[in-house]
MILUMVO-596902 format. One record per residue (C-alpha): x, y, z; residue in one letter; residue number from 1. Coordinates in pm, 1 decimal. Layout:
BEGIN
{{X, Y, Z}, "A", NUM}
...
END
This chain:
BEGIN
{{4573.4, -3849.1, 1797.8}, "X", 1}
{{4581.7, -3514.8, 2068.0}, "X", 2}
{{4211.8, -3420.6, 2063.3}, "X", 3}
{{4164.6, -2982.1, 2046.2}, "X", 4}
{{4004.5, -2866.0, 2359.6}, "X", 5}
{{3687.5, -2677.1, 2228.2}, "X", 6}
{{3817.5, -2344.4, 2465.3}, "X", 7}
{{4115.7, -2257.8, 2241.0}, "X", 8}
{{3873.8, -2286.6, 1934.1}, "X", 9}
{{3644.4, -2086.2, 2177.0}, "X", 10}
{{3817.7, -1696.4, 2106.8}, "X", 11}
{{3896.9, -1695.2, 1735.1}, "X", 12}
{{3541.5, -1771.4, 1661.7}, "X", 13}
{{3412.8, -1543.1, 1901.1}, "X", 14}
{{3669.7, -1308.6, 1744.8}, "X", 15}
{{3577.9, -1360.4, 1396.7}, "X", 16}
{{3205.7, -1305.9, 1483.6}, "X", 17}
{{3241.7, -993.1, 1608.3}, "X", 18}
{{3469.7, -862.3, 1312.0}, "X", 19}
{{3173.8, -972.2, 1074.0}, "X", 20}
{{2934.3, -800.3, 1300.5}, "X", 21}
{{3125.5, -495.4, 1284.0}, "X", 22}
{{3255.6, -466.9, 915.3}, "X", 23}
{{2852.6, -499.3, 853.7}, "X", 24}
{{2788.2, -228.0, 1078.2}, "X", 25}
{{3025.1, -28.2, 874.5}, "X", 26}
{{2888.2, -99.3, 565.5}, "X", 27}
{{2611.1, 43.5, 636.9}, "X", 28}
{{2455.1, 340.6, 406.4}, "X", 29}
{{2433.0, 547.7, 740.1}, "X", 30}
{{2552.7, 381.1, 1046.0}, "X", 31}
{{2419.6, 733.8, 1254.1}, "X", 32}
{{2078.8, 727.6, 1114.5}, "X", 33}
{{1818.4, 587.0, 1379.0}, "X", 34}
{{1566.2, 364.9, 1187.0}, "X", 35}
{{1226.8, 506.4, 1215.7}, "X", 36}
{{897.0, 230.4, 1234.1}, "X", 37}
{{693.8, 548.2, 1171.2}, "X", 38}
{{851.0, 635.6, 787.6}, "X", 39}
{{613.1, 558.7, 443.1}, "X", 40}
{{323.2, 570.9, 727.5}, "X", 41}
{{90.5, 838.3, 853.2}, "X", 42}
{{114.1, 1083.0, 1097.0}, "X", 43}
{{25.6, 1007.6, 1418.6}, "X", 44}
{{-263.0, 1189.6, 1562.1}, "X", 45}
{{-111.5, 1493.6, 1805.9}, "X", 46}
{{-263.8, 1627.0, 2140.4}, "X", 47}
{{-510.2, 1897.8, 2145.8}, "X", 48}
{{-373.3, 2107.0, 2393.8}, "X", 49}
{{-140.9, 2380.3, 2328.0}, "X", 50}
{{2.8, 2671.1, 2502.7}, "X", 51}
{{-224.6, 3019.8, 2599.4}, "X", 52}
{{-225.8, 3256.3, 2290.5}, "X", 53}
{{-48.8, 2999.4, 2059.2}, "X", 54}
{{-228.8, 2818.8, 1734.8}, "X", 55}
{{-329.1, 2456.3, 1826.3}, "X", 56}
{{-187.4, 2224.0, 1604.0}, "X", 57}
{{-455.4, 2021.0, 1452.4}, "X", 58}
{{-439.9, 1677.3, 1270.7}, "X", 59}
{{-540.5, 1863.1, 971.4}, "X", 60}
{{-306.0, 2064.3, 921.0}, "X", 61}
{{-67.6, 1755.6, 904.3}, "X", 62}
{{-299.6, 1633.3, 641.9}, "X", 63}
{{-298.4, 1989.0, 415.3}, "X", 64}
{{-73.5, 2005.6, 77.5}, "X", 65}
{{292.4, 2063.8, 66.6}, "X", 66}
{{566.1, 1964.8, 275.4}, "X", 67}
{{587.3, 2058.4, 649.7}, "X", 68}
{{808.4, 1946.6, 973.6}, "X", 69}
{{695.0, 1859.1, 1326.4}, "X", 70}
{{957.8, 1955.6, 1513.4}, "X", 71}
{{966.0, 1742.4, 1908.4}, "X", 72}
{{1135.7, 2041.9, 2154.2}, "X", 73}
{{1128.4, 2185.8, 2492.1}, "X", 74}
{{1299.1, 2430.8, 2677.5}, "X", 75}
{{1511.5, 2236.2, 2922.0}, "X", 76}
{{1644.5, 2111.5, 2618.0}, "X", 77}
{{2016.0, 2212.9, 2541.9}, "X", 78}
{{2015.7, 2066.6, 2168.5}, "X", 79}
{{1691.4, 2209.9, 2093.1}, "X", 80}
{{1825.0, 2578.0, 2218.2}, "X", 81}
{{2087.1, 2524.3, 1950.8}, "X", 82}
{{1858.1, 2432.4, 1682.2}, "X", 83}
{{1605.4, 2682.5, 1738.4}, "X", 84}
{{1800.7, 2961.9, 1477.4}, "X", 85}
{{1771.3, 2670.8, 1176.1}, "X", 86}
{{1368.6, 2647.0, 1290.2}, "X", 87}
{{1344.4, 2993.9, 1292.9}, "X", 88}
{{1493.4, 3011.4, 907.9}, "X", 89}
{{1301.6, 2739.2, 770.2}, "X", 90}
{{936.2, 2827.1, 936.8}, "X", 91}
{{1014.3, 3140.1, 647.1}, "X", 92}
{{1038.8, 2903.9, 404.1}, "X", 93}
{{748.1, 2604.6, 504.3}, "X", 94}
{{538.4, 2539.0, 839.7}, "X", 95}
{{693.5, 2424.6, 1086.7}, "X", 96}
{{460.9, 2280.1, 1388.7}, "X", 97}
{{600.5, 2167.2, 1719.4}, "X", 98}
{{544.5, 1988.2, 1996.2}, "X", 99}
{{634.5, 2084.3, 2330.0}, "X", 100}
{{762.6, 1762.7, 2520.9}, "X", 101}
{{775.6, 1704.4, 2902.1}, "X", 102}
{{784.6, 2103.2, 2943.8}, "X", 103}
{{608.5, 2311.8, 3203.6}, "X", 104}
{{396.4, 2573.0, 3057.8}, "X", 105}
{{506.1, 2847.2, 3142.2}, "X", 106}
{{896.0, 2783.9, 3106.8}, "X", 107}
{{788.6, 2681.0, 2734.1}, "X", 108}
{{589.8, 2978.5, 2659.9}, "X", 109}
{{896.0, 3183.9, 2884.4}, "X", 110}
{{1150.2, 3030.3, 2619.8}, "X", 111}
{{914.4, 3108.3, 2323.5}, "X", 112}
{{876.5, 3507.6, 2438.9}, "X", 113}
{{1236.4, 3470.0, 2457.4}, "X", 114}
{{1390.1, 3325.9, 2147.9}, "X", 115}
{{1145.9, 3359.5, 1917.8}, "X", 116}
{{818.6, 3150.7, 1839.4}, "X", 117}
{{938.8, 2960.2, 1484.4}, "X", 118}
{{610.4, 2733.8, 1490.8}, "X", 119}
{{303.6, 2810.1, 1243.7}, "X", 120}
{{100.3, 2588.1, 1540.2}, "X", 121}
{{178.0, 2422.4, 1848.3}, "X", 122}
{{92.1, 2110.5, 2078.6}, "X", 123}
{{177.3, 2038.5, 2402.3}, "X", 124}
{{267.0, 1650.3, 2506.4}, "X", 125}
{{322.4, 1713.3, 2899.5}, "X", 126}
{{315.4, 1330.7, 2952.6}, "X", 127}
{{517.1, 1211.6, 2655.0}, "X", 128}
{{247.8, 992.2, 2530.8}, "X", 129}
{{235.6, 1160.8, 2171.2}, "X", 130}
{{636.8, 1140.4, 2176.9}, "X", 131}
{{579.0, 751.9, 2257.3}, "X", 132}
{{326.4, 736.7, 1928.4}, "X", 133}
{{574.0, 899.7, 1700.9}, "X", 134}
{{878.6, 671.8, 1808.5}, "X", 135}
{{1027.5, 1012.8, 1966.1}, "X", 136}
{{1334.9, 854.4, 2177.4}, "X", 137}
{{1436.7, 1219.0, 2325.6}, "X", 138}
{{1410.2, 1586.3, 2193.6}, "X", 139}
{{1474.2, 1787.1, 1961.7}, "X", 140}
{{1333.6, 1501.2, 1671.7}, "X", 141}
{{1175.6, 1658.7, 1382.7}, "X", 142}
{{1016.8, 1503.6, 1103.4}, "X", 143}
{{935.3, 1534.7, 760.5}, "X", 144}
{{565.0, 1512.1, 664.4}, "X", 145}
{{389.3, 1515.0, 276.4}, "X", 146}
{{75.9, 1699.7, 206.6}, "X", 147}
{{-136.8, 1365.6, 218.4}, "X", 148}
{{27.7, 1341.9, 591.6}, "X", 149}
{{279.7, 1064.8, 548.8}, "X", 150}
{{604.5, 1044.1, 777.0}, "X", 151}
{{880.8, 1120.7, 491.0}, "X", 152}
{{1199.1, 1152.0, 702.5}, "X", 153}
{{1287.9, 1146.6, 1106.8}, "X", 154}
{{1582.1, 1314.4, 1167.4}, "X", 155}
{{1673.6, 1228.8, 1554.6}, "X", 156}
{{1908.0, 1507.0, 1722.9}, "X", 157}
{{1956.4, 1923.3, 1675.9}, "X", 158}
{{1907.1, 2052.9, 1277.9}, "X", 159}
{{2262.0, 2216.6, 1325.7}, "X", 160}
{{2596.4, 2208.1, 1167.6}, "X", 161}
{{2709.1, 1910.8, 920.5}, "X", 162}
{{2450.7, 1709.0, 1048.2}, "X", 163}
{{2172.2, 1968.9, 913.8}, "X", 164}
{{2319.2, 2026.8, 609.9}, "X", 165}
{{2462.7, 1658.8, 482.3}, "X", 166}
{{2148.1, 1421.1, 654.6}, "X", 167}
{{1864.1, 1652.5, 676.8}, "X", 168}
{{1867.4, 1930.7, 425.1}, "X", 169}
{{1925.1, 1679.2, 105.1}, "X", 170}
{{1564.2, 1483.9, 241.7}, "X", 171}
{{1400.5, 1845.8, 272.7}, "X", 172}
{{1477.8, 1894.4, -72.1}, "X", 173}
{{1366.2, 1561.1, -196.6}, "X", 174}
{{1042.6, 1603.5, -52.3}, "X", 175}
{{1021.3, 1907.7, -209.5}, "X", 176}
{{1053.0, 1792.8, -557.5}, "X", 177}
{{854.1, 1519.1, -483.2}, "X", 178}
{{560.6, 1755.2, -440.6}, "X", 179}
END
């Protein structure tokens, strides 16, 4: 009887594993969405510094009724220079608070005088420590928060294009109901 060497049985399981792994990966509800630790918990507590003339962002306010975002940005950011229109248009319709990541001060407040200050209050985080506490991998994130200060949604990347309007928009409006 011819005995099967175990290294042609080797590649079709190898092979096989890998097609499972990836049919599940496909399978998924939303194979794009980054899995946030920090959703169904609170907010984490943000730094008390902020830039000259600007609001502080307080724990608070994370903490008063209705919905609101915390929006993770700076200014050498090219994603968060293309979302800053949608922040604009939706600090109109709810606050909107942001956190100024890794960003020297005065090329944040610089970009602010420029484009347009869409934040109701503002933090700075020029160490990324608070970015590490909120499970922030790289700007622009910006997350959903209820009015008991509760981490709804994280939506990871710019609030522009299909993106905005098929992942994030359809959780803004849950929350909203919700409240």
């Amino acid at each position: 009887m011819a005995r099967i060497s175990p290294l042609v049985v080797l590649p079709p399981v190898i092979f096989a594993g890998l097609a499972a792994l990836f049919l599940w990966g496909m399978d998924r509800d939303d194979p794009d969405q980054l899995p946030s630790a920090m959703v169904g918990r609170d907010a984490p507590t943000v730094p008390a510094t902020t830039l000259p003339g600007k609001t502080a962002l307080t724990d608070e306010m994370l903490r008063e009724p209705g919905v609101k975002l915390v929006n993770f940005w700076a200014s050498w950011c090219p994603p968060c220079r293309a979302e800053h229109p949608t922040l604009t248009a939706l600090s109109a319709e709810l606050p909107v608070y942001g956190i100024d990541l890794k960003d020297p001060e005065p090329a944040a407040a610089r970009f602010l005088d420029e484009h347009g200050d869409p934040f109701h209050a503002l933090a700075t985080d020029p160490n990324g420590r608070t970015a590490i506490d909120w499970g922030v991998t790289a700007p622009p994130e910006t997350f959903i928060i209820d009015g008991d200060g509760k981490v709804l949604f994280r939506f990871a990347g710019p609030l522009v294009r299909e993106d905005y309007e098929n992942r994030f928009l359809p959780e803004l409006q849950r929350a909203r109901a919700a409240e």
